[in-house]
Biotite code that builds the C-alpha atoms (Angstrom):
import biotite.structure as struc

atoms = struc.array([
    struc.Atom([-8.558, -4.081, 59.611], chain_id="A", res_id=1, res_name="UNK", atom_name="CA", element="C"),
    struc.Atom([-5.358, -3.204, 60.771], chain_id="A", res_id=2, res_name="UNK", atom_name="CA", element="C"),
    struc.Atom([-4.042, -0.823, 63.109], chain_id="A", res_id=3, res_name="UNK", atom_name="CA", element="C"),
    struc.Atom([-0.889, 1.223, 62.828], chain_id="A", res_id=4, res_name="UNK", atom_name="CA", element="C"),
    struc.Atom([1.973, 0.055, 65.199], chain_id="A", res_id=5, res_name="UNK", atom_name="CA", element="C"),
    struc.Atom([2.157, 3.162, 68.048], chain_id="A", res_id=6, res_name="UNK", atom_name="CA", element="C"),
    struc.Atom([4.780, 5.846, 67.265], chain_id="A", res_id=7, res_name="UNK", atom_name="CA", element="C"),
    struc.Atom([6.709, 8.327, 69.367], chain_id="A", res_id=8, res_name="UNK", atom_name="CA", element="C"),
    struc.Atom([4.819, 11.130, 66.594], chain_id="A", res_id=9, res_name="UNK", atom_name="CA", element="C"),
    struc.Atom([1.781, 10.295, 65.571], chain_id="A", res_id=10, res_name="UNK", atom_name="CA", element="C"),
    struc.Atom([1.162, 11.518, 61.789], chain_id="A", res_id=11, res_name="UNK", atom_name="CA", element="C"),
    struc.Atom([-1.488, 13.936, 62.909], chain_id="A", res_id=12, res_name="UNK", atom_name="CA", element="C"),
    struc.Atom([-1.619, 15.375, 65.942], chain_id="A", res_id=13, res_name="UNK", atom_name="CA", element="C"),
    struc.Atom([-5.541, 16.251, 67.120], chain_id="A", res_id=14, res_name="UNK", atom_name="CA", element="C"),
    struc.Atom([-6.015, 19.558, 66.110], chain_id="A", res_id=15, res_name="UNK", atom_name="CA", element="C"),
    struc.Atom([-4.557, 19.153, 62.364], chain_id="A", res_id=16, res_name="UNK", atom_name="CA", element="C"),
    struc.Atom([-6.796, 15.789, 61.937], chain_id="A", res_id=17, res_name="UNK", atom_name="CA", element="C"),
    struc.Atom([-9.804, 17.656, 62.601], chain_id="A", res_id=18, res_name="UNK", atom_name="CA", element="C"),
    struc.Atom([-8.824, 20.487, 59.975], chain_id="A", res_id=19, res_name="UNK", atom_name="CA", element="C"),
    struc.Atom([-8.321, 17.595, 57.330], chain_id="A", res_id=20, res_name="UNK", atom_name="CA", element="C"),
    struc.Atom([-11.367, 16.134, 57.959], chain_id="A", res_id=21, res_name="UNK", atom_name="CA", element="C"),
    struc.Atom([-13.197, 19.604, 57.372], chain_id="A", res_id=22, res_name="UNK", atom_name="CA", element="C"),
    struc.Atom([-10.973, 19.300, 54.463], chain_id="A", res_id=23, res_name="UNK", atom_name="CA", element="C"),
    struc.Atom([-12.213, 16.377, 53.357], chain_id="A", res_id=24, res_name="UNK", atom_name="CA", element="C"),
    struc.Atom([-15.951, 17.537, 54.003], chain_id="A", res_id=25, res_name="UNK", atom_name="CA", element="C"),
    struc.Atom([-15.385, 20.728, 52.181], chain_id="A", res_id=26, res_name="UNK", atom_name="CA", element="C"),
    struc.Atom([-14.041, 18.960, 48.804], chain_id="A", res_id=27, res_name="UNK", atom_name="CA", element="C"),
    struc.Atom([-16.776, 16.528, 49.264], chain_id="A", res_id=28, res_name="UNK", atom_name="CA", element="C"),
    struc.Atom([-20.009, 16.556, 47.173], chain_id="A", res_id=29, res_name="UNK", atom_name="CA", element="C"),
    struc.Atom([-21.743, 13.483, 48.023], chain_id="A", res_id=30, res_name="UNK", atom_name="CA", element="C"),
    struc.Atom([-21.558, 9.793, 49.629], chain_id="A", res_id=31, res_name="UNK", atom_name="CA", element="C"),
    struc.Atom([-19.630, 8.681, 46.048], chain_id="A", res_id=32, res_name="UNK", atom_name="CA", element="C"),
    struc.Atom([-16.465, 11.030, 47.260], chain_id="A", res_id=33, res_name="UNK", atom_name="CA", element="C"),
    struc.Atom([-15.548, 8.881, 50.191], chain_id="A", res_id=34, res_name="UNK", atom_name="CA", element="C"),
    struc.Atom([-13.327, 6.556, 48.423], chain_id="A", res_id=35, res_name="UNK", atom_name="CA", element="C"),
    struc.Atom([-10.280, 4.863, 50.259], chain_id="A", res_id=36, res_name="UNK", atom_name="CA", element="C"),
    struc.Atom([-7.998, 6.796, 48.084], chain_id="A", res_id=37, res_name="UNK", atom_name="CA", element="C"),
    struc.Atom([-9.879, 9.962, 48.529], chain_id="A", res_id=38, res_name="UNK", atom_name="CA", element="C"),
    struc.Atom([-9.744, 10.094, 52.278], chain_id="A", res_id=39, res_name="UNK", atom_name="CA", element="C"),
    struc.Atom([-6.071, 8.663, 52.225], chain_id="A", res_id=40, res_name="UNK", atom_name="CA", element="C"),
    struc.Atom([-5.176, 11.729, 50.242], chain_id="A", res_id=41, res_name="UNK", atom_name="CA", element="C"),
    struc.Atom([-7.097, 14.426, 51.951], chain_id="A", res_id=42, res_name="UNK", atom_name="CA", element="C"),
    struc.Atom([-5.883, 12.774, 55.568], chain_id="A", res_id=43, res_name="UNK", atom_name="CA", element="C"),
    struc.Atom([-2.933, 12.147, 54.648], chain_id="A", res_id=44, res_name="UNK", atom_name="CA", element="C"),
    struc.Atom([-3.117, 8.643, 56.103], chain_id="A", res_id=45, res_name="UNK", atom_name="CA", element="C"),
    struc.Atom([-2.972, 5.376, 54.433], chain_id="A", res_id=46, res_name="UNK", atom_name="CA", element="C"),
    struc.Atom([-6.569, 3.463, 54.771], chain_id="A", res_id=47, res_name="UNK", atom_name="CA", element="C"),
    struc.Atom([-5.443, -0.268, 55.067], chain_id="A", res_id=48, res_name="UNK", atom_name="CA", element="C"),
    struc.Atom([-8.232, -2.805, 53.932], chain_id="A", res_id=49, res_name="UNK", atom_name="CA", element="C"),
    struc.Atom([-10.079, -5.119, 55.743], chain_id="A", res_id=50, res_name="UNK", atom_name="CA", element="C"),
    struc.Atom([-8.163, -8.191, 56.390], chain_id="A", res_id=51, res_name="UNK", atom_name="CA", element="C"),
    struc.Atom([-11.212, -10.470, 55.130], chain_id="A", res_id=52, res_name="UNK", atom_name="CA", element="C"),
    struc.Atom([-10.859, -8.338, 51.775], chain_id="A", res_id=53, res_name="UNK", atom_name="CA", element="C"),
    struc.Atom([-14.276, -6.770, 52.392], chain_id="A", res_id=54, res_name="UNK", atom_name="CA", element="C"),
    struc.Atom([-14.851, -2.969, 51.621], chain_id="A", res_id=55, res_name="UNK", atom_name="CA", element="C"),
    struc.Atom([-14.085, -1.796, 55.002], chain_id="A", res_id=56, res_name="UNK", atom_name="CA", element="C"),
    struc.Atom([-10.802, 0.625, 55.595], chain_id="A", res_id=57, res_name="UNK", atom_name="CA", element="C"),
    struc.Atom([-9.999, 2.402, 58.552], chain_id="A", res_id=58, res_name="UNK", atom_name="CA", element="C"),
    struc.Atom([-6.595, 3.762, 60.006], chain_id="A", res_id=59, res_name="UNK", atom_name="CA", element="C"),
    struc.Atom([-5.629, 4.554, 63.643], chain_id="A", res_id=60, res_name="UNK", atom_name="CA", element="C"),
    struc.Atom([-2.819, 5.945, 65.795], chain_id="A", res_id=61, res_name="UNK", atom_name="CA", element="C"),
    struc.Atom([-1.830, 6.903, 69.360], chain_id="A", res_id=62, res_name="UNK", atom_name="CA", element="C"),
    struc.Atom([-2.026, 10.530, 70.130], chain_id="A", res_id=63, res_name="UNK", atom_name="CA", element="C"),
    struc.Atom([-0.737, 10.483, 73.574], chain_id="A", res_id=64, res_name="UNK", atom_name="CA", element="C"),
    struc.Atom([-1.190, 7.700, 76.795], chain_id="A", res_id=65, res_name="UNK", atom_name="CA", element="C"),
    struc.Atom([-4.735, 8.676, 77.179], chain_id="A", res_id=66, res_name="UNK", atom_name="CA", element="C"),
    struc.Atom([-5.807, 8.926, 73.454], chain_id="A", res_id=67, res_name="UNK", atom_name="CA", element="C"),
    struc.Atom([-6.017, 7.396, 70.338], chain_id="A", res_id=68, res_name="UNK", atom_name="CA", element="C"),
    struc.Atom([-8.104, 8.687, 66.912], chain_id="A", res_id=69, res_name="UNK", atom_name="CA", element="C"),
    struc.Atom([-9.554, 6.459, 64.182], chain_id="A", res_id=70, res_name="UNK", atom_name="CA", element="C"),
    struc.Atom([-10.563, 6.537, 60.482], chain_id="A", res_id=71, res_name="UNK", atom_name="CA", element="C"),
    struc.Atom([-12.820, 4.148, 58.944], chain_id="A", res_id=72, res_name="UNK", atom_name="CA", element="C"),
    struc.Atom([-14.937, 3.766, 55.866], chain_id="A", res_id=73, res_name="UNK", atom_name="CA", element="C"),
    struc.Atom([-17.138, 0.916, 54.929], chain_id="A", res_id=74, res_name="UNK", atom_name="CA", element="C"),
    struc.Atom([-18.277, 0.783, 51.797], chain_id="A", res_id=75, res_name="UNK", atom_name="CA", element="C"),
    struc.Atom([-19.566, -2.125, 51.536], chain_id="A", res_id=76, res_name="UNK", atom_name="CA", element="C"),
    struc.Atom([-23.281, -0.863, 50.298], chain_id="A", res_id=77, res_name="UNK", atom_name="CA", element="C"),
    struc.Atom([-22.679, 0.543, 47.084], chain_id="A", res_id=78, res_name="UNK", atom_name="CA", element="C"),
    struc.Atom([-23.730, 4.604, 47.347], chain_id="A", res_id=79, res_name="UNK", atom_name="CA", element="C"),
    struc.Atom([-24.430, 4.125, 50.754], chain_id="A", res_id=80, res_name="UNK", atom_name="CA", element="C"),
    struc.Atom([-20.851, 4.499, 52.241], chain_id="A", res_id=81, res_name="UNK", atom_name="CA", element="C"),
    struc.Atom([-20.168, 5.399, 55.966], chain_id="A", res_id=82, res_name="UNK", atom_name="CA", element="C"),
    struc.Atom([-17.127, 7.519, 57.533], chain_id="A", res_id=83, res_name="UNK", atom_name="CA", element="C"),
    struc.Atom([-16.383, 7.887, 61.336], chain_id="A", res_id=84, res_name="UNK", atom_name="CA", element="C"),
    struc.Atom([-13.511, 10.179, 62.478], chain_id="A", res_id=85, res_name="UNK", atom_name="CA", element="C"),
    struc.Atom([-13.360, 9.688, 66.221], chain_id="A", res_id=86, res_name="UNK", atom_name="CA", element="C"),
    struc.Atom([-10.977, 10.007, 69.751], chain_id="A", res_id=87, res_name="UNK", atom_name="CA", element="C"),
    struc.Atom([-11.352, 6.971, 71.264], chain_id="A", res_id=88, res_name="UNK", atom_name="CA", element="C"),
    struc.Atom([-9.916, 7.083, 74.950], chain_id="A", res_id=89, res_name="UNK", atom_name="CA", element="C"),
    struc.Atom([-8.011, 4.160, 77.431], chain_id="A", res_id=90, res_name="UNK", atom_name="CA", element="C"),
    struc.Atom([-10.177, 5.017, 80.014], chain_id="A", res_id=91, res_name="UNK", atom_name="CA", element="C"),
    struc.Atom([-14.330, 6.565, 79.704], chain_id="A", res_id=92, res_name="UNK", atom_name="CA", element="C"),
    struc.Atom([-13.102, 9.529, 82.030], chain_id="A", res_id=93, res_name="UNK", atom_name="CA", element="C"),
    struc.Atom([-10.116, 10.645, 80.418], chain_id="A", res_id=94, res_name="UNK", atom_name="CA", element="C"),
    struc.Atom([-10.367, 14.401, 80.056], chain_id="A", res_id=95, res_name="UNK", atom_name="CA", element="C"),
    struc.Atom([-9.774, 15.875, 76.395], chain_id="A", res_id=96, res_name="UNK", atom_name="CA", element="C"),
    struc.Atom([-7.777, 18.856, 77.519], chain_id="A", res_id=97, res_name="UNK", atom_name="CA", element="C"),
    struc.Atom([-4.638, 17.574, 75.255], chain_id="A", res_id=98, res_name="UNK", atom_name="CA", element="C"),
    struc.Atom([-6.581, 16.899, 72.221], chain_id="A", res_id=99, res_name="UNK", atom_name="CA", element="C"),
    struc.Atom([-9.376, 19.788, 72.554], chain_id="A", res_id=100, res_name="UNK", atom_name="CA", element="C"),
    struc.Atom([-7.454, 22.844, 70.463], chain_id="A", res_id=101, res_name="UNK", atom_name="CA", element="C"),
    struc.Atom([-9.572, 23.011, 67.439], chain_id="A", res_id=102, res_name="UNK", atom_name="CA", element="C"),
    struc.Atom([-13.218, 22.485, 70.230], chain_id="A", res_id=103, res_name="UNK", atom_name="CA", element="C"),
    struc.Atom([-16.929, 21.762, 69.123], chain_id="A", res_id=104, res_name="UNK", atom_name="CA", element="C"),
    struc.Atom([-17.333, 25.325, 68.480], chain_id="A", res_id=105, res_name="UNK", atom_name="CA", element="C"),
    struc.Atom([-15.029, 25.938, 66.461], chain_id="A", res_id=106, res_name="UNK", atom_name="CA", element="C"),
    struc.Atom([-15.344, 22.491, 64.081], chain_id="A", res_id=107, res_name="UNK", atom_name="CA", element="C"),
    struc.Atom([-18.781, 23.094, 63.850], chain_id="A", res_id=108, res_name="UNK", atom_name="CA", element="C"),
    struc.Atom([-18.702, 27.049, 63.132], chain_id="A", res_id=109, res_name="UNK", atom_name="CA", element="C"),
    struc.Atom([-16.200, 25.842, 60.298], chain_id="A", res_id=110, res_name="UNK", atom_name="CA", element="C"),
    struc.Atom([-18.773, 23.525, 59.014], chain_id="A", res_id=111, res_name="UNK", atom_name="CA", element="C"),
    struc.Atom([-21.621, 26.342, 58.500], chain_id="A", res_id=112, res_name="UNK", atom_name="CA", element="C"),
    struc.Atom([-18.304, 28.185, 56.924], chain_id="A", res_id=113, res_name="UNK", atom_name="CA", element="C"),
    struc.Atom([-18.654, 25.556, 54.495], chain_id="A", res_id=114, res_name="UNK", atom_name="CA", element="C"),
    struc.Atom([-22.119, 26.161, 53.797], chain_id="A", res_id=115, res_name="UNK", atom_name="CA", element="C"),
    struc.Atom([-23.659, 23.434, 55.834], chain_id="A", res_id=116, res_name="UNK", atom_name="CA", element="C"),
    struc.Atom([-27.081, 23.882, 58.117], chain_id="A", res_id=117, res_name="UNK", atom_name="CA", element="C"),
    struc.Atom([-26.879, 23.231, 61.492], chain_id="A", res_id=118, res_name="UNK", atom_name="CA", element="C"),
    struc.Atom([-29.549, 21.133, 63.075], chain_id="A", res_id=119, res_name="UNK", atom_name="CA", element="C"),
    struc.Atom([-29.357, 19.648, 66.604], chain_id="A", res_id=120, res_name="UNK", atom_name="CA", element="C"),
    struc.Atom([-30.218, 16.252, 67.506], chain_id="A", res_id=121, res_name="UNK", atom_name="CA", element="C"),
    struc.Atom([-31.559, 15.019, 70.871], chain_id="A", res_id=122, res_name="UNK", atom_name="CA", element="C"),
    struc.Atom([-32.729, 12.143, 72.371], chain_id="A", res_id=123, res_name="UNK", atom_name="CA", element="C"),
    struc.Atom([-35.169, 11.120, 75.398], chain_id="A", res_id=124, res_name="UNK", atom_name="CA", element="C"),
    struc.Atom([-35.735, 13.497, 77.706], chain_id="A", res_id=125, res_name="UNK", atom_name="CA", element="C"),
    struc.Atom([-34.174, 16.301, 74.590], chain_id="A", res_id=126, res_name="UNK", atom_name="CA", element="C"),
    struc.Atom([-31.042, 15.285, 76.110], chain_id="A", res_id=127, res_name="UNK", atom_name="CA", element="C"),
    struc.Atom([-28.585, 17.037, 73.158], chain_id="A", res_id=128, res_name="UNK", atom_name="CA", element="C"),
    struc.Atom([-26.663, 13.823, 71.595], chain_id="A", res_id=129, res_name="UNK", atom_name="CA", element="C"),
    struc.Atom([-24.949, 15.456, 68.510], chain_id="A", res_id=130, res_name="UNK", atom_name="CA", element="C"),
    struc.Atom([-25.672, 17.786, 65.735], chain_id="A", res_id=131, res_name="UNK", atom_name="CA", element="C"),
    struc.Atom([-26.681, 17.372, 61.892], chain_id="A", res_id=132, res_name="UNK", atom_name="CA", element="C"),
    struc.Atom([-24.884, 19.241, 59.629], chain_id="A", res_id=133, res_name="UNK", atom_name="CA", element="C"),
    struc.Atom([-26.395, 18.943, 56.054], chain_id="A", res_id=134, res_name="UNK", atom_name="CA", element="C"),
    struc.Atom([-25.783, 20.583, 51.975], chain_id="A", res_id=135, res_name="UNK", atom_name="CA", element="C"),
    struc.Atom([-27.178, 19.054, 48.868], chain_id="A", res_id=136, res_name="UNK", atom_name="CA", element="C"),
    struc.Atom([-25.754, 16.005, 48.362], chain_id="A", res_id=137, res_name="UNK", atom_name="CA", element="C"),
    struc.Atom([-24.350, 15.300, 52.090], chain_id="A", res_id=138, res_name="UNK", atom_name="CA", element="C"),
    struc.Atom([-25.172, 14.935, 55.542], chain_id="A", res_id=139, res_name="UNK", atom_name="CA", element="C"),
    struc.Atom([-22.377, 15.054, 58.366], chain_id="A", res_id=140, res_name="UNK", atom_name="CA", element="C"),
    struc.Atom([-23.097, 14.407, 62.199], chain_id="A", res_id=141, res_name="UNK", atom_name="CA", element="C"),
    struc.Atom([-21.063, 15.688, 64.755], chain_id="A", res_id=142, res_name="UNK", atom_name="CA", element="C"),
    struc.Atom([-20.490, 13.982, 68.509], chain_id="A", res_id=143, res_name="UNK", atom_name="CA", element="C"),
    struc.Atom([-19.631, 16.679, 71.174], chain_id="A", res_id=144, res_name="UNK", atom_name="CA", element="C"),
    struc.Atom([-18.270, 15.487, 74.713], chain_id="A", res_id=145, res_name="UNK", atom_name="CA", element="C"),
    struc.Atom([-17.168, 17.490, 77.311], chain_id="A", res_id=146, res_name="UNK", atom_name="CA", element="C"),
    struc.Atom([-13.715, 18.552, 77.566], chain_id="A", res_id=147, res_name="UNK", atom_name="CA", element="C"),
    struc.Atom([-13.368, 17.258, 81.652], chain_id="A", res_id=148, res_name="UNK", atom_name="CA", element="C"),
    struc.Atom([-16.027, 16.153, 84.165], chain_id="A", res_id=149, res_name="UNK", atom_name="CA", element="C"),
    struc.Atom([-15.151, 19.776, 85.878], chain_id="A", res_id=150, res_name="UNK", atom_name="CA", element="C"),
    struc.Atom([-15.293, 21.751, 82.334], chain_id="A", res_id=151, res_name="UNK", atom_name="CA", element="C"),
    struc.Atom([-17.917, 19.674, 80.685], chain_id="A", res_id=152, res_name="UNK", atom_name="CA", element="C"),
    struc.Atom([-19.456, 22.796, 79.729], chain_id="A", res_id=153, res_name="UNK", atom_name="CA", element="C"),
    struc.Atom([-16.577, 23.396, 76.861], chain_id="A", res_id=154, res_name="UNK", atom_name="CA", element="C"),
    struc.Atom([-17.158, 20.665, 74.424], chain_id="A", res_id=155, res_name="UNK", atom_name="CA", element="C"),
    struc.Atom([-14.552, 19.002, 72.432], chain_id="A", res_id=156, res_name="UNK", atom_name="CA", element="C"),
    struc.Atom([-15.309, 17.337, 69.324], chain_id="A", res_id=157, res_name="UNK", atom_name="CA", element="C"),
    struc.Atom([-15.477, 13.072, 69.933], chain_id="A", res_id=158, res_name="UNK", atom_name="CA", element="C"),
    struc.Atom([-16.547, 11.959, 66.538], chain_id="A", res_id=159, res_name="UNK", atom_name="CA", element="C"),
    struc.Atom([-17.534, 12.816, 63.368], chain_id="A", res_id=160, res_name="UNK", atom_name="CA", element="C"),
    struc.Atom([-19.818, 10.497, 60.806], chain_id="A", res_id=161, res_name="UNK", atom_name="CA", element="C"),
    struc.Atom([-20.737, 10.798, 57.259], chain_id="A", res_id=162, res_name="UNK", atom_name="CA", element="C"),
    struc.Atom([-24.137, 9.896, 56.739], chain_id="A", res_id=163, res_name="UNK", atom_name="CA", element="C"),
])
């Protein structure tokens, strides 16, 4: 895939990209939905295609030094298609202070909004890793991480997956 060349703006900025993803979720019915031009036009983001021609689109951008957010579908199994939405950071302790408006809390309360059941996931030990949030048709998972190492009690949303 390609990558966007950095901006001085990014297109989105983090708080609207996570409202256009609930966007997306909300006009979504099913797995079928996530087509390249579907997401383009609910993100408002051009999905470029894989460079090897292969189903696989994705989209990406700088939100500040510390922060950058991708968009990526593969598709490449029909009715089995995957999304990820995530902040990916230059450095694994950058703190999400400047990309944490729209938190966990309130992405996920939006989701039940949206009529979707909440289900937490853990892992060994029940250490909490994300949680399931599911309607007819469609499953989305949601990746919390702690806003800094001193305020990792208020969680900031780091990615978002469809299934």
């Amino acid at each position: 895939m390609t990558t966007a060349t950095p901006t001085a703006a990014p297109r989105l900025d983090a708080s609207l990209a996570l409202q256009r993803v609930l966007d997306l979720i909300g006009d979504s019915q099913g797995l079928a939905d996530l087509t390249p031009a579907h997401i383009s036009q609910k993100l408002g983001v051009p999905m470029e295609g894989a460079r090897n021609g292969s189903a696989r689109y994705g989209f990406g951008e700088s939100l500040n030094a510390q922060w950058t957010y991708g968009v990526s579908l593969d598709a490449t199994a029909p009715g089995a298609a995957k999304f990820e939405f995530s902040f990916n950071p230059s450095q694994a302790d950058a703190p999400m202070t400047g990309i944490c408006q729209m938190d966990y809390d309130a992405f996920t309360a939006k989701l039940e909004a949206l009529g979707f059941k909440r289900t937490p996931y853990s892992a060994e030990h029940g250490r909490f890793v994300s949680e399931w949030f599911d309607k007819p048709g469609l499953r989305v998972s949601v990746y919390p991480q702690g806003e800094t190492a001193e305020a990792a009690a208020h969680r900031c949303v780091r990615m978002v997956t469809i299934p």
